[in-house]
C-alpha positions in Angstrom: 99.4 62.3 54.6 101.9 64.3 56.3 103.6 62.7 60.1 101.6 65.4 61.7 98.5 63.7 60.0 99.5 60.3 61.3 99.9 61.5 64.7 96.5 63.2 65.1 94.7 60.1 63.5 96.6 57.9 66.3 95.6 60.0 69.0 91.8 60.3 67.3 91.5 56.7 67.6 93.3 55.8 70.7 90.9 58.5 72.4 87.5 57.3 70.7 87.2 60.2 68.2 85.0 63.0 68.5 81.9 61.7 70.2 84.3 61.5 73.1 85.6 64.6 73.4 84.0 67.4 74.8 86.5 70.1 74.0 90.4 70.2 73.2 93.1 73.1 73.8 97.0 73.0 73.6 99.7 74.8 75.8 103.1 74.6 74.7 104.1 70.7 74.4 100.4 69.2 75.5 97.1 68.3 74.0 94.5 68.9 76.6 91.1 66.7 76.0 88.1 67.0 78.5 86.5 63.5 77.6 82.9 62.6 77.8 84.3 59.4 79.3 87.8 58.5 80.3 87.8 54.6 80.5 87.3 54.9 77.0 90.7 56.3 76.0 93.3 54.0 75.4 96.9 55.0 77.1 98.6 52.2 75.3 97.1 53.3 72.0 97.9 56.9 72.3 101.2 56.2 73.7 102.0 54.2 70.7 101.5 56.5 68.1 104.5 58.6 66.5 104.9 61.6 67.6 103.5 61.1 70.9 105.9 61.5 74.4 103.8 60.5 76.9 100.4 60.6 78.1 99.0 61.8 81.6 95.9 62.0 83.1 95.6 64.7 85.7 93.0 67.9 86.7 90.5 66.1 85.0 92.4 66.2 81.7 93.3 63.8 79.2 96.7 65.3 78.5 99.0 64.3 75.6 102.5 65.5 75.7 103.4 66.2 72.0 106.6 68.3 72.1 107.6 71.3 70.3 105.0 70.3 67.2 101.7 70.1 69.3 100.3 73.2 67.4 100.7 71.3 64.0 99.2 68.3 66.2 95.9 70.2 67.2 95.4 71.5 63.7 95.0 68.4 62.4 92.7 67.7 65.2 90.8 70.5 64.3 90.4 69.1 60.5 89.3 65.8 62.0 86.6 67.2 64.1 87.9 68.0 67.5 85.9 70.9 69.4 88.6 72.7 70.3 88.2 75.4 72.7 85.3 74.2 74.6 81.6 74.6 73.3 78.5 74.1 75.7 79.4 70.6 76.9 83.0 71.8 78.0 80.7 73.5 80.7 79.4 70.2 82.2 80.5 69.8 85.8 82.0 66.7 86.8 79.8 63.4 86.8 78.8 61.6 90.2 79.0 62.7 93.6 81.2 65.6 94.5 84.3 65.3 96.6 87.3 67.4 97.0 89.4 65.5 94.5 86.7 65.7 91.5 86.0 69.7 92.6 89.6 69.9 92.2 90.0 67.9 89.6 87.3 70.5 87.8 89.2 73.9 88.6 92.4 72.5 87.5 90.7 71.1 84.0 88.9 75.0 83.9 92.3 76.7 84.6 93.5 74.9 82.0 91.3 75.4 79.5 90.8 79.1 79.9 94.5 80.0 80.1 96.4 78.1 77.4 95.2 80.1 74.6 96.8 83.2 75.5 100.1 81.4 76.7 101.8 82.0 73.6 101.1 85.9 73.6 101.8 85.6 77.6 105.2 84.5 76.1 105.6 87.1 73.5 104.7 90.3 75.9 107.6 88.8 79.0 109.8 89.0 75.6 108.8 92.4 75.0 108.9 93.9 78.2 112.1 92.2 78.9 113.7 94.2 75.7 112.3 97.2 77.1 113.6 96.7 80.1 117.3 96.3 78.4 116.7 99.4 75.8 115.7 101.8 79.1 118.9 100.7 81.2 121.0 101.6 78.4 119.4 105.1 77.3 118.1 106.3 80.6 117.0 109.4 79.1 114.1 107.3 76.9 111.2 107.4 78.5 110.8 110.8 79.3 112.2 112.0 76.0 108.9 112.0 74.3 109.7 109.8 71.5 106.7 107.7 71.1 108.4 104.5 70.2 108.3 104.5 74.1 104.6 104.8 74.4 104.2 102.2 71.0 106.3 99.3 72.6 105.1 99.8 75.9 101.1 99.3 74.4 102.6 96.4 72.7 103.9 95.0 76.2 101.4 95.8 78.1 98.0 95.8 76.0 97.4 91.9 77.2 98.1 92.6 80.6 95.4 95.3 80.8 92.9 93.9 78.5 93.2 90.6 80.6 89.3 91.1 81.7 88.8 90.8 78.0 90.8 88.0 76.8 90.0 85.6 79.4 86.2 86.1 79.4 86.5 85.8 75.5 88.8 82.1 76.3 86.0 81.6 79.4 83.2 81.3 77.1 84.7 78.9 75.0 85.3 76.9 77.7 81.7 77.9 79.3 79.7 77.5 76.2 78.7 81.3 76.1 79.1 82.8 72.7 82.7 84.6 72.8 81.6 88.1 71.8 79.1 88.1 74.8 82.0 87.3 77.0 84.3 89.8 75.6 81.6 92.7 76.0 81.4 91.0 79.9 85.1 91.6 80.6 85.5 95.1 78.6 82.5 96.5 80.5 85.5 96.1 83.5 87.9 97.8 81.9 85.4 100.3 80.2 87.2 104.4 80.2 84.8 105.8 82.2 85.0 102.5 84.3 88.1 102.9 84.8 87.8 106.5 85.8 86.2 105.1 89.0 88.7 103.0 89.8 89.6 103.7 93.4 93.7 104.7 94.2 93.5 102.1 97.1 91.8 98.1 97.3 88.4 99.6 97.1 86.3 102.4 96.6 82.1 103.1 97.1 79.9 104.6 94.7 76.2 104.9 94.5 74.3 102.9 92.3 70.7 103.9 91.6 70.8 106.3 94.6 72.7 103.4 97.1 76.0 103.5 98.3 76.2 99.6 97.4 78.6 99.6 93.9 81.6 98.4 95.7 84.4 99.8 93.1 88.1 98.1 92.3 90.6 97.8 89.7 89.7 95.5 87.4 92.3 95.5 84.5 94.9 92.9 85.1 92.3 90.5 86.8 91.2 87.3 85.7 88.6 85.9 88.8 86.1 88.7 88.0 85.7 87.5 84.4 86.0 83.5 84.7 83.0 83.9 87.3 81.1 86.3 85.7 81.4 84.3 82.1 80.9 81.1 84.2 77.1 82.8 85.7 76.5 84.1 82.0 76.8 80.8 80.2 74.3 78.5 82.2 71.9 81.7 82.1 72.3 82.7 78.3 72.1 78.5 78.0 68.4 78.9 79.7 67.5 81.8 77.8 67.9 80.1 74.5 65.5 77.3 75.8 63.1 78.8 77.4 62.4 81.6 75.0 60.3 81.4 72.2 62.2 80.1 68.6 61.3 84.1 66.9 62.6 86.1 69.6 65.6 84.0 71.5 68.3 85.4 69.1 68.3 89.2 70.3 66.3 88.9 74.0 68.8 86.3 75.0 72.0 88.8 74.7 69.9 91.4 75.9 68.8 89.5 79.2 72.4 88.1 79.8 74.3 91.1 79.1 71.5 93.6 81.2 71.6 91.5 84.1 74.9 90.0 84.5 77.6 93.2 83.8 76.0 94.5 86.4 75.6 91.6 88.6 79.1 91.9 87.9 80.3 94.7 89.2 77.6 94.8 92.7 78.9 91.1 93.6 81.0 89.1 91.4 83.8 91.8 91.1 84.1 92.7 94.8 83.9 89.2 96.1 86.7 87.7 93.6 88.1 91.2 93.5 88.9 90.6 97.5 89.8 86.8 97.2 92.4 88.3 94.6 93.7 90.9 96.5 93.9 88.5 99.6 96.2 86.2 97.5 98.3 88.9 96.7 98.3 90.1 100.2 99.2 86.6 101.6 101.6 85.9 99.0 103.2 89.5 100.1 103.0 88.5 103.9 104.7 85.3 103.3 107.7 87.4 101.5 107.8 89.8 104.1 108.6 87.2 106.6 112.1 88.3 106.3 114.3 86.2 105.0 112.3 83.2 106.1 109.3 83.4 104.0 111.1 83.8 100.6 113.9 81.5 101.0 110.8 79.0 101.7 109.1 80.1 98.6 112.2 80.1 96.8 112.7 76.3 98.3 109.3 75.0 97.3 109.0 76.4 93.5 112.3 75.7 92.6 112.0 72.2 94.2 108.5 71.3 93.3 107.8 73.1 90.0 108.8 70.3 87.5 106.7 67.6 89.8 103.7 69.8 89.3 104.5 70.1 85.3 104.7 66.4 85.3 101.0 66.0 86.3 99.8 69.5 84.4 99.0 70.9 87.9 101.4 73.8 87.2 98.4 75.8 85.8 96.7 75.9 89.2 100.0 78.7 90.0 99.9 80.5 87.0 96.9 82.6 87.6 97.8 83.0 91.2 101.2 84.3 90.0 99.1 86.6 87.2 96.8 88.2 89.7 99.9 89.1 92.2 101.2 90.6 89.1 98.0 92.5 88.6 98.7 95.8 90.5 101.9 97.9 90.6 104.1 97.1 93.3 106.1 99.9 95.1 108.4 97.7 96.9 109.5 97.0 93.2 109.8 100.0 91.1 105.9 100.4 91.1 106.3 97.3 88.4 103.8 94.3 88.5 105.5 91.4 89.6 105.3 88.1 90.7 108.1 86.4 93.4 106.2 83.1 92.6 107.4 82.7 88.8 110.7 84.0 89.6 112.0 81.0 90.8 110.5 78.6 88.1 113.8 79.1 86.0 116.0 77.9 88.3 114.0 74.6 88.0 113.9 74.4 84.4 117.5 74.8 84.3 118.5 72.1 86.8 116.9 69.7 84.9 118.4 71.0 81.7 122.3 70.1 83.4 120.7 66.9 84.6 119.9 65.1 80.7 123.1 67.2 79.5 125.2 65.5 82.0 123.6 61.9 80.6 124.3 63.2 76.9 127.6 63.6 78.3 127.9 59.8 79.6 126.3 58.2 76.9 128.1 57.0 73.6 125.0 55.6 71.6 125.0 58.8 68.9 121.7 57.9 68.5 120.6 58.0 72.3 122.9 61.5 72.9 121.5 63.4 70.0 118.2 63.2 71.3 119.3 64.3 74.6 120.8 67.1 73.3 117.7 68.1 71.2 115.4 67.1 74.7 118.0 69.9 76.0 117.9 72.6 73.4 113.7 72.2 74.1 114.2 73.1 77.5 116.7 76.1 77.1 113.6 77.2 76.0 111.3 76.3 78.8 110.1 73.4 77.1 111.2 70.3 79.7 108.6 67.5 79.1 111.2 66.0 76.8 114.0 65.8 79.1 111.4 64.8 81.7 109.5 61.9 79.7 112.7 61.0 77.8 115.4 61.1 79.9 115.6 62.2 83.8 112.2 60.8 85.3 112.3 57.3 83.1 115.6 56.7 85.3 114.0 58.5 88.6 117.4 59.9 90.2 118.7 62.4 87.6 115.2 63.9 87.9 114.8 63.8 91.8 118.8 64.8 91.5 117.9 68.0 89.4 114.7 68.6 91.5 116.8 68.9 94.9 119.4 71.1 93.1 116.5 73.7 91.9 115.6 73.5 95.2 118.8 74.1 96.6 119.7 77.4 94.6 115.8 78.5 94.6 116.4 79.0 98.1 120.0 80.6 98.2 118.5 82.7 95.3 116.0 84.0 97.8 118.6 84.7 100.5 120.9 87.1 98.1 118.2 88.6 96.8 117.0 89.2 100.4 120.2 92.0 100.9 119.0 94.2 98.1 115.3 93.7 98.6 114.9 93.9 102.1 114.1 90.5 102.8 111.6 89.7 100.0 114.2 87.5 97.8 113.6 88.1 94.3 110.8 89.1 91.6 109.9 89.4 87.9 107.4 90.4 85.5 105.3 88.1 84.3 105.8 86.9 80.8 108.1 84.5 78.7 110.0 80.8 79.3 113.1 79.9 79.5 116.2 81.4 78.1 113.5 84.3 77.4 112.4 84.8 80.9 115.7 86.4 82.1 115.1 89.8 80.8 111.9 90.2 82.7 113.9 90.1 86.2 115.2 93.5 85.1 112.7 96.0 86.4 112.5 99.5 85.7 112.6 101.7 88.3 113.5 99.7 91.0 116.9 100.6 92.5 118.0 96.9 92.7 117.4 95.6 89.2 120.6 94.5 87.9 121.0 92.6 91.1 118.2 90.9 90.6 118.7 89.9 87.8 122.2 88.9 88.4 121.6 86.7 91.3 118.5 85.0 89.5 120.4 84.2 86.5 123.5 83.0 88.6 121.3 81.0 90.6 120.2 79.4 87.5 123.7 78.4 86.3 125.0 77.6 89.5 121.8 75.1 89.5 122.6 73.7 86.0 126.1 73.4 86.4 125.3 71.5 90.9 122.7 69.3 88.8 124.9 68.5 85.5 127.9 67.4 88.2 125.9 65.6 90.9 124.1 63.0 87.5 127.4 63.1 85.8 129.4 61.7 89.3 126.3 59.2 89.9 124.7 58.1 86.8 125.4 54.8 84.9 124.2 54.6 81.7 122.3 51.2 80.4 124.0 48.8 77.7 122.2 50.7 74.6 123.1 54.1 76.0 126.7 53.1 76.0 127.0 50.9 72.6 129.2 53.2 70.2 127.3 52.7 66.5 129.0 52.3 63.7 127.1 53.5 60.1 125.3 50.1 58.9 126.5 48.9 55.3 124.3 46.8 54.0 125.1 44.8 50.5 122.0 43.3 48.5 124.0 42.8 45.0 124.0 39.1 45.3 120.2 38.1 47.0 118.1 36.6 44.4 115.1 39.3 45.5 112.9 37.4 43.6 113.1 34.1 45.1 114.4 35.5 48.8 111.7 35.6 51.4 110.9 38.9 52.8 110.8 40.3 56.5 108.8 43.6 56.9 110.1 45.7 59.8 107.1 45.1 62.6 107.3 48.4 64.0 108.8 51.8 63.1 112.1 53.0 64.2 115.5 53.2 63.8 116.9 49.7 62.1 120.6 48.3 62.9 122.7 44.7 62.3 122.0 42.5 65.1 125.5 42.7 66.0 124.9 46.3 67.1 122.4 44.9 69.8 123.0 45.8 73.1 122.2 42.0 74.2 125.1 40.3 74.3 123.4 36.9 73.2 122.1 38.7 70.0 125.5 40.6 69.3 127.2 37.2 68.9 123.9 35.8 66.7 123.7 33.2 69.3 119.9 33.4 69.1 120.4 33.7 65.4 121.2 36.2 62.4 118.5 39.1 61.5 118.4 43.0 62.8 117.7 45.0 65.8 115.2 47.9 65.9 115.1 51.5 68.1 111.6 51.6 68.1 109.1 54.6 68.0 105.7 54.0 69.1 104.2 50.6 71.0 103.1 48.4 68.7 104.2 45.3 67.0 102.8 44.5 63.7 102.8 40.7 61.7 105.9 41.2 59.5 104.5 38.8 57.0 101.8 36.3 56.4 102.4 33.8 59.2 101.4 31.3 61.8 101.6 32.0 65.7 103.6 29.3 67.2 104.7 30.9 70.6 103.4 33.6 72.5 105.6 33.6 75.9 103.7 33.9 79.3 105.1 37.1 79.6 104.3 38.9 77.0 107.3 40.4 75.7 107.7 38.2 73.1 106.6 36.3 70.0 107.5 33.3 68.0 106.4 33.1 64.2 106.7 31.1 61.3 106.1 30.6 57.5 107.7 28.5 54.6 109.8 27.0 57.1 111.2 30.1 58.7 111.0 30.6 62.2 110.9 34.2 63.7 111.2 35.7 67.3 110.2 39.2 68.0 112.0 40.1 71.3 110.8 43.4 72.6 113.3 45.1 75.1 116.2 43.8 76.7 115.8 41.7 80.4 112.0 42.6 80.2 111.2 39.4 81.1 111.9 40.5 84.1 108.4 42.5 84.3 107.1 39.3 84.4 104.0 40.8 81.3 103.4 44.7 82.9 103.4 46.4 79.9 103.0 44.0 78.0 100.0 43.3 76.2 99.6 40.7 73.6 96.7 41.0 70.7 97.2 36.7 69.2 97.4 33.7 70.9 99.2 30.3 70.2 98.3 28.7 66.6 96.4 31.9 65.7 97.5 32.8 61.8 98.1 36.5 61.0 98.4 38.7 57.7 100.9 41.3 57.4 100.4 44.3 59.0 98.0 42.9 61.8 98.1 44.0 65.5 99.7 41.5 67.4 101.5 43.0 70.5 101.6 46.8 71.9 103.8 47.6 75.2 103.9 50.7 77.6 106.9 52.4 76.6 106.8 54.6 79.9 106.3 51.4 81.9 109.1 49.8 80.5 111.6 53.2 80.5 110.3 54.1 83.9 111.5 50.2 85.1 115.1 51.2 83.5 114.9 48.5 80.7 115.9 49.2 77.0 113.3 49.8 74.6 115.4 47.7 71.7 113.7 45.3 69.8 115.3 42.9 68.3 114.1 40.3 65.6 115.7 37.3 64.0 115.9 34.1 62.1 116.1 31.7 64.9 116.5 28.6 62.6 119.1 30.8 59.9 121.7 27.9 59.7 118.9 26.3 57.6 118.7 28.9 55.2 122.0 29.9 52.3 121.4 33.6 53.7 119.8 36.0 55.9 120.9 39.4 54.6 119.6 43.2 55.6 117.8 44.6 53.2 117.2 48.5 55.0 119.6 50.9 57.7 118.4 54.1 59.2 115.0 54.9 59.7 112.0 52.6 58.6 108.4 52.5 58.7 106.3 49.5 60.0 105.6 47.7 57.2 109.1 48.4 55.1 111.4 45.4 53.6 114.3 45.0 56.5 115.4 41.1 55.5 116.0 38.8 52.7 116.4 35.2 53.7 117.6 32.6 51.5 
């Protein structure tokens, strides 16, 4: 069974497996269940299984922050049973009363679900236009050359935006529970040719349907509120249709009576309404901008400040289709490009918080601890930050507020250089790709200011990496484990009797040292006794042989065993006595007897990280001046469950 295996059977248990899930979709580090019922999902489960980063619940999502391999996560799901994409019960509303918290909870879980699908090709196309971008400053002449590669890599950049009707009714009714190829023929009907030959050349246009003036007319392609409602009206009526209609006739009449009566429902009232509400947005996000100077230095101020707190909670996705629709139509004030300001400044946050966990790496001298910093910082060079964020910055709360005020900071002077090229409207881009790939979408064709955009977005960036990585480097202080310089563990077994030893089995997976590597000072010196130390992964401790409980300590945090005469402690983190048991949760009790391999302690690894304690683990022979030896048997990584001591 492969790691990726492992993970997604964690996660299936700690969750309640399938007959509590109601649908699962991924973005580009998270799992995203809708659950039939939350209470029956275990954090401290899910949070102890390899693999896993964190979990958070938010928008009415069970959200489980994977990492760079969440794809290979989800398709194991999908082996096990998960309904990903959505299905019929994904369309349930949320239970109980409604308030403004479970309403919101409910848009934010539908955003969700209906845009992460196509955030990988969202990526791809900003990658795309970018490098058209870059090929049409360099040969000015290109576009008006004739050569068709112009025409082919321009479809290929801007298909998605187009066809948006399309895609995100066909992602709606998976999330709805309408079949998908009903939805898709929903959203092309709006972007239909000789639909689009009616679209109007300003907001709105009239036409007459069956002899009225009363087919309100607007451009469509590029939206996405006209199709989630539309889709959203079309599932619970197809959903009637199929049970109120006879068994022999349900199959073709149900299609028929959805698709007859809700395209053009669709266009008489669902399109003009939402087609208004999105024009409105862009309009007030415009009017805010045009507050010269003001309005996008705030803007500028409040996504580069605010962005990674909203990513923290998955509430990001509540922006994202506000940012898409503003990028909908072509903009004159910027080349006649579609653009969003919004998005523009979400780099500059990113990238603070990317100088923030390099400036730790910098500070630490664990190896171990600064190699993962650096690979939580080649994730987010990327756009991909929950590492840095759930490793690293928040767990120690002011490199991550540190990095947050610098984003802020340049998100704002950003918006005030970009204000004398702009006329007071700060900066924009097109809509499309993350991180390092996002920087060739601020050059836009056309418009007289590009390089300068781009210029002071990208400096603005680096000037927020470089404010953040020197503001954590001057303040933070990194913990005991963070500075302890590791030597390579030899270990020497040549002379153990291994048939007569008794064996230790590492009680939890990780990363296995001497026990004078330990960061405790008391354990260094094998003043508690001889034995190892583990980094561990996951939150569970596991009986490392066939044993007897003799102490479980009032705080949880750790646990005395014994067998054949040897007694064991298993000391979980380092001064976390000090959380006097949160976090802590203990699965035996005093004299209970255990086999190896049993459950007998799991801890919240955020809890514990977020209070600014070590996660080291150590365990050892507290009685070893009985024995002729206690020797280690393993280095490196380990399993639960793998031979780490002899004792003789």
């Amino acid at each position: 069974m492969s790691n990726f295996a492992k993970t997604a059977q964690g996660i299936w248990d700690g969750i309640g497996g399938k007959e509590n899930i109601k649908s699962l979709v991924h973005c580009a580090t998270r799992l995203r269940f809708t659950l039939v019922d939350d209470s029956k999902a275990s954090d401290d489960a899910v949070k102890g299984t390899a693999g896993v980063v964190s979990v958070v619940r938010a928008g009415g999502l069970y959200q489980v922050v994977i990492g760079n391999d969440v794809h290979e996560v989800f398709l194991e799901l999908e082996k096990l049973g998960a309904p990903s994409g959505g299905g019929a019960a994904a369309a349930d509303g949320p239970k109980g009363p409604l308030t403004a918290a479970s309403i919101g909870n409910m848009l934010i879980g539908t955003i969700s679900g209906v845009f992460t699908p196509i955030l990988p090709a969202l990526m791809g196309i900003g990658i795309i236009k970018g490098f058209i971008a870059i090929l049409q400053m360099c040969f000015p002449g290109w576009a008006g050359s004739g050569d068709a590669s112009f025409v082919v890599l321009t479809a290929a950049g801007d298909a998605l935006m187009y066809f948006l009707p399309v895609l995100i009714a066909y992602t709606a009714a998976q999330k709805f529970g309408l079949d998908p190829i009903l939805g898709m023929v929903i959203g092309a009907a709006l972007v239909y040719p000789d639909i689009v030959a009616l679209y109007p050349f300003g907001p709105w246009g009239v036409h007459k349907f069956f002899g009225a003036d009363i087919l309100v007319m607007m451009r469509y392609s590029g939206t996405v509120l006209p199709s989630i409602f539309a889709v959203y009206g079309a599932a619970k009526f197809y959903q009637y249709l199929r049970k109120a209609l006879p068994s022999a006739v349900k199959n073709f009449l149900a299609p028929f009576f959805t698709l007859i009566i809700v395209i053009p429902l669709t266009f008489l009232v669902i399109g003009p309404i939402f087609g208004i509400v999105g024009v409105g947005i862009q309009d007030g996000i415009k009017a805010i901008v045009e507050i010269r100077y003001i309005g996008s230095i705030l803007l500028g101020a409040i996504i580069g400040g605010f962005w990674q707190v909203l990513v923290i909670f998955g509430l990001h996705w509540a922006i994202i289709p506000i940012a898409i629709q503003e990028a909908a139509v072509p903009n004159p004030l910027w080349g006649n490009n579609g653009i969003t300001v919004i998005m523009a400044y979400t780099q500059i946050a990113v990238i603070a918080q990317l100088g923030a966990v390099f400036a730790m790496a910098y500070k630490m001298k664990n190896p171990e601890r600064r190699s993962a910093a650096v690979a939580a910082a080649i994730g987010g060079i990327f756009g991909i930050t929950e590492p840095i964020i759930y490793g690293f910055t928040l767990p120690k709360k002011k490199p991550f507020f540190t990095a947050c005020f610098c984003g802020a900071i340049f998100g704002a002077l950003a918006a005030a250089a970009g204000n004398f090229f702009s006329e007071g409207r700060g900066i924009a881009m097109q809509m499309g790709a993350m991180g390092v790939f996002s920087y060739p979408s601020l050059l836009l064709p056309n418009y007289a200011s590009s390089s300068m955009n781009f210029l002071i977005a990208f400096g603005a960036s680096l000037l927020s990496m470089a404010a953040s990585f020197i503001a954590v480097k001057t303040s933070y202080q990194p913990d005991a484990a963070e500075m302890r310089e590791v030597e390579a563990a030899k270990i020497d077994t040549s002379k153990v009797n291994k048939n007569k030893a008794f064996k230790v089995y590492a009680p939890v997976k990780g990363r296995v040292l001497p026990i004078t590597q330990s960061a405790d000072p008391a354990h260094q010196q094998e003043a508690v006794g001889k034995g190892v130390c583990f980094m561990p992964l996951g939150g569970k401790i596991f009986a490392p042989f066939d044993a007897s409980i003799d102490m479980v300590f009032d705080t949880k945090h750790a646990i005395g065993l014994s067998a054949n005469g040897i007694e064991l402690l298993i000391h979980c983190g380092i001064d976390t006595v000090k959380l006097d048991g949160k976090g802590f949760k203990a699965h035996v009790k005093d004299g209970d007897t255990v086999k190896k391999g049993d459950l007998i302690l799991e801890y919240d690894k955020d809890i514990i990280a977020r209070a600014g304690y070590s996660l080291e683990t150590q365990v050892v022979v507290t009685n070893s001046g009985d024995f002729k030896a206690v020797t280690q048997a393993a280095t490196g990584d380990v399993n639960a469950g793998d031979l780490v001591l002899y004792v003789e």
